[in-house]
C-alpha positions as CSV (number, residue, x, y, z in Angstrom):
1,X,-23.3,-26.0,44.0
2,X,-21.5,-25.5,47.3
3,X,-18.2,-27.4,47.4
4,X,-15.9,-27.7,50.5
5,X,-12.8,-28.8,50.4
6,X,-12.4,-27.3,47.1
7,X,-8.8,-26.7,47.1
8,X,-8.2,-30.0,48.4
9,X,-6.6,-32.9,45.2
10,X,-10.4,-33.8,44.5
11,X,-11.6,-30.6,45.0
12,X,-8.8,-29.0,42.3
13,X,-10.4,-31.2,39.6
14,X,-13.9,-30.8,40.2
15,X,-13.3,-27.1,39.7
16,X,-11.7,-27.3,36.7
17,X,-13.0,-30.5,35.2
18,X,-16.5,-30.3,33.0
19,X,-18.1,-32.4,35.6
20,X,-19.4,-29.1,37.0
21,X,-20.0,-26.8,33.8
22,X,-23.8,-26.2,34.3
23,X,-23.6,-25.4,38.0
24,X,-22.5,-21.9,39.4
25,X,-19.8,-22.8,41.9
26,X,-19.5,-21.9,45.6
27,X,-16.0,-23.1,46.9
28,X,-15.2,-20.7,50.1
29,X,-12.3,-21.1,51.4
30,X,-11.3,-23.1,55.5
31,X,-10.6,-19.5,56.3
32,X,-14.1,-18.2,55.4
33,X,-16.2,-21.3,56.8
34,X,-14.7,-23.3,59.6
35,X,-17.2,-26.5,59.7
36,X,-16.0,-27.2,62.8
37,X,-18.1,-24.4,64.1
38,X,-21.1,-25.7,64.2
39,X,-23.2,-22.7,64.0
40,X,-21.7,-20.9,61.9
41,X,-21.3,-23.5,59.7
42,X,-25.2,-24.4,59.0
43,X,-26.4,-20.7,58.9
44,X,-23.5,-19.6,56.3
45,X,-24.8,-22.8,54.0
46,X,-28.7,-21.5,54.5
47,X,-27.6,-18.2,53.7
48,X,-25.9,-19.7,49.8
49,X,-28.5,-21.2,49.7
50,X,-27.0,-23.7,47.0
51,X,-28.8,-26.5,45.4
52,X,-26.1,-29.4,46.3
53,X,-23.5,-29.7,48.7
54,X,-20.5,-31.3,47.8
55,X,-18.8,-32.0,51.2
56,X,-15.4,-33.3,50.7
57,X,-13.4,-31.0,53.2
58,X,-11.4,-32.8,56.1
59,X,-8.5,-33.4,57.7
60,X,-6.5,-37.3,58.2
61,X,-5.2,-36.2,61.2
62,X,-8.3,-34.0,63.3
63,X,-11.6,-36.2,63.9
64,X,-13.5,-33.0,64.9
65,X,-13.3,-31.4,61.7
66,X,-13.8,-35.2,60.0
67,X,-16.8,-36.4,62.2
68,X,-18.2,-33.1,63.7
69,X,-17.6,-30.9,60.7
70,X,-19.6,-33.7,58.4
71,X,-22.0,-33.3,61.2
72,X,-22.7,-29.2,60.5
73,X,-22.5,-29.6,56.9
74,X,-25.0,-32.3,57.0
75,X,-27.3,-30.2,59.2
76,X,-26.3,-27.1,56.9
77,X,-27.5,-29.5,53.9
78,X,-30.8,-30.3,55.2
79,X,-31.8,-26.4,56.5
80,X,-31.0,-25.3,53.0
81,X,-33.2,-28.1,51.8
82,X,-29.8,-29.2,49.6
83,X,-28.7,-32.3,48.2
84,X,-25.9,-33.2,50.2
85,X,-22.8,-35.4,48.6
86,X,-20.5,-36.4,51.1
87,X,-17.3,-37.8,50.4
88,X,-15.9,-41.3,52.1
89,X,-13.0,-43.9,52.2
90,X,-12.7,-47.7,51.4
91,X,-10.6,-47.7,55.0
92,X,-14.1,-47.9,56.9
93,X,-13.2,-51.4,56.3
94,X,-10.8,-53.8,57.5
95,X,-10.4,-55.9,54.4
96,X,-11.3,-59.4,53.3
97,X,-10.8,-61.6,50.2
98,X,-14.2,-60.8,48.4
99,X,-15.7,-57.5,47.4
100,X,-17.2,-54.9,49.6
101,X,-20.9,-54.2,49.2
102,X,-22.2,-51.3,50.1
103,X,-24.7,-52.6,52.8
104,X,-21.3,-54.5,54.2
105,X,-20.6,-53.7,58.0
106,X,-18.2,-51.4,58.5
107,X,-15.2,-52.7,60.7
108,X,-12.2,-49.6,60.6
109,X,-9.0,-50.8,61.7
110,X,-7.1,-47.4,62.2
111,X,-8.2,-44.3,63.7
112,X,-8.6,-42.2,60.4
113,X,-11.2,-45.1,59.2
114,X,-13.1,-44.5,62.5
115,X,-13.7,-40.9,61.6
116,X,-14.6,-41.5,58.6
117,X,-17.1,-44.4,59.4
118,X,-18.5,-42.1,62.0
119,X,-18.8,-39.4,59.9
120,X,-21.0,-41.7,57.6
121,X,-22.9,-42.7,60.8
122,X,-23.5,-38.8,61.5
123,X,-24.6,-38.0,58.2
124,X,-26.9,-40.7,57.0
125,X,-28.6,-40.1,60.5
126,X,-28.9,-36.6,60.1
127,X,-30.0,-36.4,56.1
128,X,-30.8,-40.2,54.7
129,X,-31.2,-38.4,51.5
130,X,-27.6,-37.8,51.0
131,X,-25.4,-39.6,48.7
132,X,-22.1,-41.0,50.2
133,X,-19.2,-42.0,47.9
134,X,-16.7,-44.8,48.8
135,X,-13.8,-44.4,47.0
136,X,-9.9,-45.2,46.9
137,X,-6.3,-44.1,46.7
138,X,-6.6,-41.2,44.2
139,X,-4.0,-40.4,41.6
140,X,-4.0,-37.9,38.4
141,X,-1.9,-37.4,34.9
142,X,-2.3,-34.0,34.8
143,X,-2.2,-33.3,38.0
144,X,-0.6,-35.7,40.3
145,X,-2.0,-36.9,43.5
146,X,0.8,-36.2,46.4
147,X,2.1,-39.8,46.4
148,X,2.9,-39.2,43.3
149,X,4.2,-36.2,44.1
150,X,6.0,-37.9,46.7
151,X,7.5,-40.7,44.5
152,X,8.6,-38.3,42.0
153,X,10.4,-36.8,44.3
154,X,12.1,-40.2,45.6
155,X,12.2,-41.7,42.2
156,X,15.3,-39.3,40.9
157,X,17.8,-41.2,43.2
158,X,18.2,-45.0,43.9
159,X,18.4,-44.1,47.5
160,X,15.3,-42.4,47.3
161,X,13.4,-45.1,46.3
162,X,14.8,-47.4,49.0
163,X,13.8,-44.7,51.8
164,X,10.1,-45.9,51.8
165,X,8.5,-49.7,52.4
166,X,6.0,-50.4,49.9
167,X,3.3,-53.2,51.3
168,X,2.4,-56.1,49.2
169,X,-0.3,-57.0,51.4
170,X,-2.3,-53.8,51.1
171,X,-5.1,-53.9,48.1
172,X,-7.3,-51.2,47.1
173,X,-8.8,-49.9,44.0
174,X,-7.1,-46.6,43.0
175,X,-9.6,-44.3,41.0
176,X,-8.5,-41.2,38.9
177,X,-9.3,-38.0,40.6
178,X,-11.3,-37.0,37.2
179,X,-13.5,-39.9,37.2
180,X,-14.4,-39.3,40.4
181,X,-15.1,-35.8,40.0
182,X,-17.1,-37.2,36.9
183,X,-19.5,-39.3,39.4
184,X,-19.9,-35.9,41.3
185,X,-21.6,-34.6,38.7
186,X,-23.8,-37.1,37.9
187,X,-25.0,-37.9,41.3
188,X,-25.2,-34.1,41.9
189,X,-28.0,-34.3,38.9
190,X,-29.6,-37.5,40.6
191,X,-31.3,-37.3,43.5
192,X,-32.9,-40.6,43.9
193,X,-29.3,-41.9,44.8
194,X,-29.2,-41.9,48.7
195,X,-26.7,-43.7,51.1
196,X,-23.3,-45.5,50.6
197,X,-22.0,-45.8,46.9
198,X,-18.9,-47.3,45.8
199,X,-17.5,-45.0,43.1
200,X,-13.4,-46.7,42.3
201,X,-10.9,-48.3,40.0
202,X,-12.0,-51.5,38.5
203,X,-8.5,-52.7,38.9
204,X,-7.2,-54.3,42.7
205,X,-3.5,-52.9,43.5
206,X,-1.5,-53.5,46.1
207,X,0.9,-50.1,47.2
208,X,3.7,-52.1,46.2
209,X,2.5,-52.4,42.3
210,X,0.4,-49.1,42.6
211,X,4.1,-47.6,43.4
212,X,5.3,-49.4,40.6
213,X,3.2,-48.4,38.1
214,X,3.5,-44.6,38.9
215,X,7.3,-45.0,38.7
216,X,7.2,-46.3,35.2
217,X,4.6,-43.5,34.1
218,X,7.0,-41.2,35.1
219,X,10.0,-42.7,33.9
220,X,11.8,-44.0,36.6
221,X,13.1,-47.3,37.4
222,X,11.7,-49.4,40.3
223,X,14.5,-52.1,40.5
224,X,15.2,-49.8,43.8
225,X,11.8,-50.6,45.4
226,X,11.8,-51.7,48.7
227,X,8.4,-54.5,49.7
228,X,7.6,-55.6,52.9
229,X,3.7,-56.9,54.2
230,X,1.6,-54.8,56.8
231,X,2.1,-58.2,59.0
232,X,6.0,-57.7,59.0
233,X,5.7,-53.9,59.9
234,X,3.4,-54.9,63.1
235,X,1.2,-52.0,62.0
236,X,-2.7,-51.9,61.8
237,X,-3.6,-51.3,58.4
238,X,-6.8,-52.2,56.6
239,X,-5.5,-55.5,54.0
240,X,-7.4,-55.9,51.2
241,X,-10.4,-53.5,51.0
242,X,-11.6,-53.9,47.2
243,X,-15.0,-51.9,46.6
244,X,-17.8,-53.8,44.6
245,X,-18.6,-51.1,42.0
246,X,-21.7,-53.2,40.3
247,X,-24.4,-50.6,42.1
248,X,-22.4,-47.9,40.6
249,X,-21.7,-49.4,37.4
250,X,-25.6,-49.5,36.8
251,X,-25.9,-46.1,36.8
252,X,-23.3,-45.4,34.1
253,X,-20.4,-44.2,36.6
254,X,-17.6,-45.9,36.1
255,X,-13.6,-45.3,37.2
256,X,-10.7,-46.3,34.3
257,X,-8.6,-49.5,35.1
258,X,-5.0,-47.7,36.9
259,X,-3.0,-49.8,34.7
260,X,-4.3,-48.4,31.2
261,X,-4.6,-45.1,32.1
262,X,-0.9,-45.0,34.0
263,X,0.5,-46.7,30.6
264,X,-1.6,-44.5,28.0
265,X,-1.1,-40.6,29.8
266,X,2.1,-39.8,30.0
267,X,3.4,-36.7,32.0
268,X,3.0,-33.4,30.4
């Protein structure tokens, strides 16, 4: 199994999660493979010659290395003959009051949901055998996710806590980093899985609570908390994106409600 991104949040728990324990591992580093070179890219994967691809690499902020670097590792994929799992975003939607389906349209609101519903678009056209996982705002007990990280560090002081806006008005299904490593796995093992799959939290947050609830797992208060609506900010944000994970569900993968697992693992 070839895994980029590997030293990214997701990538950290693959690695060391049992997810991958019957595959021998092949995590190179950004420094050893740039997938933006295109190149490069597809004749380093040929010569691994791995069995599955596990793409979940990027960067928010660069669409080359989102869209074009999907791109090479896609073709990279399909001239190793590998399965290829690539790694999306509920944000290739624009939200709405029911479910997202898989077979939905895509809308993106923002630009780092346009790279990642081109990416899709780049994949699925150049290997419709690949597996693509939707999933949501990832968070950890173990290891935390860098919002927690980030609201840790802003949860010591009362003035930290006021120094970010938390929207009310912005749903999504957070998904533990381990379960969705755990879907990894299983899909790896599955190749009759092709195309878009929702893999998140059962559970519909908004940032406001989501903040809330990490707060109180890690003992702070959140009297402090400061909630506004994407509307009142004037920014474009997707609203509320929750994914339908009945496909998913079918095949035995399933993500642990935020809520109960927030409440029941407590920081080590």
């Amino acid at each position: 199994m070839l895994v980029t991104g590997s030293t990214g949040y997701l990538g950290r728990h693959l690695l060391t999660g049992h997810a991958v324990d019957r595959w021998e591992l092949i995590a190179p580093s950004s420094k050893s493979i740039d997938i933006r070179h295109r190149d490069f890219t597809i004749e380093a994967i040929r010569d691994w010659k791995p069995n599955v691809v596990v793409h979940l690499a990027y960067d928010k902020a660069d669409r080359t290395a989102i869209v074009d670097g999907s791109a090479n590792v896609a073709d990279g994929a399909v001239a190793a003959k590998a399965r290829l799992i690539h790694m999306s975003s509920d944000v290739v939607f624009p939200g709405q009051l029911s479910p997202y389906r898989e077979e939905d349209p895509t809308r993106p609101v923002f630009p780092y949901g346009r790279f990642k519903r081109d990416a899709e678009l780049e994949v699925q056209q150049r290997d419709p055998g690949a597996v693509i996982i939707r999933t949501s705002l990832l968070y950890g007990t173990a290891r935390p996710s860098p919002l927690q990280t980030q609201l840790a560090d802003l949860g010591r002081t009362a003035a930290g806590r006021r120094a970010i806006t938390w929207f009310t008005d912005e749903i999504r299904c957070p998904a533990h980093a381990d379960d969705v490593a755990d879907a990894i796995g299983k899909l790896a093992s599955n190749s009759s899985v092709s195309g878009p799959l929702h893999v998140a939290g059962p559970e519909s947050v908004s940032r406001a609570k989501l903040a809330r609830l990490m707060l109180k797992h890690m003992g702070y208060p959140d009297d402090d908390l400061v909630t506004s609506t994407i509307e009142e900010s004037g920014m474009q944000r997707p609203t509320k994106v929750i994914l339908d994970v009945g496909k998913a569900a079918s095949m035995g993968i399933t993500c642990r409600p935020v809520s109960e697992v927030l409440a029941a693992e407590r920081p080590g």
